[in-house]
C-alpha positions, 0 to 999 in steps of 0.5 A, a space after each residue: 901575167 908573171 913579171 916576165 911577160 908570161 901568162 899566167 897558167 888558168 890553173 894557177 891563178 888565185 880565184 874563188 874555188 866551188 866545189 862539188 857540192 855546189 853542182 848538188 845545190 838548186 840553181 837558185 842557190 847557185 846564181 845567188 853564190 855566182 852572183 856575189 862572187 862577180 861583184 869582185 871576180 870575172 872567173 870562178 874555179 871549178 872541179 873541172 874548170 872555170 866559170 866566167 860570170 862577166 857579160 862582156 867576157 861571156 860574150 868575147 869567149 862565145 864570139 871566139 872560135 878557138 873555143 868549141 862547143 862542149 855539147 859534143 862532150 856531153 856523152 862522154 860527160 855523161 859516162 857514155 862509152 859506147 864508142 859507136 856512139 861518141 864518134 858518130 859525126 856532130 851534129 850543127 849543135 857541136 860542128 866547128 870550123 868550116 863543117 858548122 860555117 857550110 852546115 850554117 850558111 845551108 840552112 839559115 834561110 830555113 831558120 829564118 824570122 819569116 819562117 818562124 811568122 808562117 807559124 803564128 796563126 797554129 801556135 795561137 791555136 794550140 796555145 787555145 786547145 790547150 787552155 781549153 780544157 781548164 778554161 772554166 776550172 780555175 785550175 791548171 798545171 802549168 808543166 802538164 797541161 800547158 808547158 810540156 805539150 806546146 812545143 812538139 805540134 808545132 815542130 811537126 808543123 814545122 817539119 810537115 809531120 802529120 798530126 796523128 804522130 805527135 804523141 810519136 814524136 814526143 816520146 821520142 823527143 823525151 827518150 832521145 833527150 835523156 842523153 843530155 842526162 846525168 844518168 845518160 849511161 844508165 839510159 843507153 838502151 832507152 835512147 838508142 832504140 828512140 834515135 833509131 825510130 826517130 832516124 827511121 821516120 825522118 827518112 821516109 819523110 825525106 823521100 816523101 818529100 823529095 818526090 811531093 815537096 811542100 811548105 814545111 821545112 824538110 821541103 826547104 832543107 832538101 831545097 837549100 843549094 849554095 854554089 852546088 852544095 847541098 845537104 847529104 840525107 844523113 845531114 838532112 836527118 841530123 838536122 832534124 834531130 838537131 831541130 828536135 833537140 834544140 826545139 823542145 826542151 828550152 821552149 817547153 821550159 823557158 815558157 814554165 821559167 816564164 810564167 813562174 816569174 809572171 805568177 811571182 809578178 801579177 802587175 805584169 800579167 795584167 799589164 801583158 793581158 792589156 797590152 799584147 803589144 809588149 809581147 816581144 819586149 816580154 819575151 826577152 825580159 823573160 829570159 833576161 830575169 829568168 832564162 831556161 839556159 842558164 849557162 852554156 860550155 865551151 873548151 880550148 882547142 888550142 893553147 888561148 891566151 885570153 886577159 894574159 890568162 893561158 888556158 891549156 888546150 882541153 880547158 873546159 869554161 862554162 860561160 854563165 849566162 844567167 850571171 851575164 844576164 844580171 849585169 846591170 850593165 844591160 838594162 838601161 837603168 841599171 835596175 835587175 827588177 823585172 819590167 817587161 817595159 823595159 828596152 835593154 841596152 842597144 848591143 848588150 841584150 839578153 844572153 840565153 840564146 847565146 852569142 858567137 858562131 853557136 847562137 841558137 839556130 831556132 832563136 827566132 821560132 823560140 821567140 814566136 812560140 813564146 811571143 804568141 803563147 804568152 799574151 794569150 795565156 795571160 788573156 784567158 787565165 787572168 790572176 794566175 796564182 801558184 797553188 802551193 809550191 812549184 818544183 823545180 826539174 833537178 839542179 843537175 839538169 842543163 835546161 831549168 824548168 817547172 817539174 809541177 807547177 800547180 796555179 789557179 786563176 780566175 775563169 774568164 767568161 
């Protein structure tokens, strides 16, 4: 704030800049610059606006409504400029005000931790189904074999899809996942064509379901009431895709980002292979050290006035959770190593689901996919080892993960 009682335009603010070839590095390059810069700044310039490194301001910012979701920006972004395509309605993902508080409180109970536990007797068998095939080998590639094909059988579960179509619904998963790409405009004709496939099944599942409902989550979409409101099949079918998108990517990647840190750790491997029980613990530590969102984007909808700083309506910021993920305000000892004993501090837990009105809706199925597929991979693949390098997706891309992951371990008898 200026001497006369003015906030100080964001833009004028004298602060760490990086610059555009700092989005060309790894994101290991980057958290390294990010982390130095916020031993002394809580915000850092970029081309096209600012990051914020502080936990406790990544976490005001998220809680705070003024900011909305640039998830809906992606496209545009991306180069996208089809306009059928950027004014179709948001989805949950990037809905706001009262649109995303109906379409929230609708849907919570389909979302819920109880929802996610009916599941955990299939995510134990596919997590085995897959290891199977390398169990006397020795030899696995993490990304191919274990980390890509996870997620999508157990959102057909989820979703009551029947088995014959998972491979369907993992090319469309990935075709219609291309929109999050840099080369998004570039792909256009390979993910429209996808989304319409996608639009067209979910629908008939819809009017199957709504004539034979069952225990899957499309039965409890179609069922959830609140006062009279109930979800239109446009809602339904967006819901889906949202579900989809948000369901297959961050777990496929988060569990390749965890069993990299494991391979780099085998203390801990061992010690989750004796001790299932931390399983729950793992799981956040994980992503604490290593998460597979490693930031987040917001924009202003308005003039903020935030720390005395005004920033413009249309201000974009890009909360960093892997930086708030550091502090060493979250761990009770103060200690970043990782240590999946460890119970982080009450309130300021890990940040890659994110926090606010946005917090990620299928947090709790996430955490039960990771919590069952973990232990029981360090069980049957003792010592895993990389073999060689792992090779990371491209540091342009807004989830991380193992592009090849080739690790050896010691067959269990």
């Amino acid at each position: 704030m200026d001497g006369r009682g003015t906030p100080t335009n964001a833009f004028d603010l004298d602060i760490p800049t990086v610059g555009p070839e700092f989005r060309e590095r790894s994101r290991f390059e980057r958290r390294d610059v990010l982390r130095e810069l916020a031993d002394d700044h809580w915000i850092v310039r970029t081309p096209i606006g600012f990051i914020i490194l502080d936990y406790d301001d990544v976490t005001r910012i998220l809680r705070d409504k003024r900011w909305h979701n640039a998830v809906a920006k992606i496209p545009e972004m991306m180069g996208v400029t089809d306009p059928e395509i950027l004014k179709r309605p948001p989805s949950i993902l990037a809905a706001e005000g009262d649109v995303h508080t109906r379409l929230r409180r609708l849907v919570a109970k389909a979302f819920s931790p109880r929802s996610a536990d009916r599941l955990r007797p299939f995510m134990r068998e596919v997590v085995n189904e897959l290891i199977d095939p390398v169990a006397s080998t020795g030899r696995v590639e993490i990304a191919a074999d274990i980390c890509e094909p996870y997620p999508i059988p157990i959102i057909c579960e989820l979703l009551g899809a029947p088995r014959e179509d998972w491979e369907l619904f993992s090319r469309w998963a990935e075709d219609v996942l291309r929109v999050f790409s840099p080369t998004a405009a570039d792909q256009i004709d390979v993910i429209e064509p996808a989304r319409a496939e996608l639009n067209e099944y979910v629908v008939e599942l819809i009017r199957a379901r709504r004539n034979d409902p069952r225990e899957d989550l499309i039965t409890h979409l179609i069922a959830a009431e609140e006062e009279g409101d109930k979800l239109s099949t446009d809602e339904l079918v967006s819901m889906v895709n949202a579900v989809i998108v948000g369901g297959t990517d961050t777990t496929r990647n988060q569990l390749g980002c965890s069993l990299g840190v494991f391979a780099a750790h085998p203390d801990q491997w061992k010690l989750l292979a004796d001790q299932s029980e931390l399983a729950a613990n793992a799981v956040e530590e994980c992503m604490r050290y290593f998460g597979a969102v490693g930031g987040t984007g917001r924009f202003a909808s308005e003039d903020i006035v935030y720390r005395d700083i005004l920033f413009p309506a249309g201000t974009f910021v890009f909360p960093s959770l892997e930086i708030a993920n550091a502090d060493e305000g979250v761990t009770a000892d103060g200690n970043r190593e990782f240590d999946i004993t460890r119970v982080s501090v009450k309130g300021r837990g890990q940040m890659t689901f994110g926090s606010g009105i946005h917090y990620c809706l299928g947090a709790s199925l996430a955490r039960a996919e990771l919590q069952e597929a973990l232990p029981l991979l360090a069980q049957r693949m003792p010592e895993l080892a990389v073999d060689g390098s792992i090779t990371w997706k491209p540091s342009t891309s807004a989830i991380s993960g193992p592009d090849h992951f080739p690790a050896t371990f010691t067959p269990v008898t």
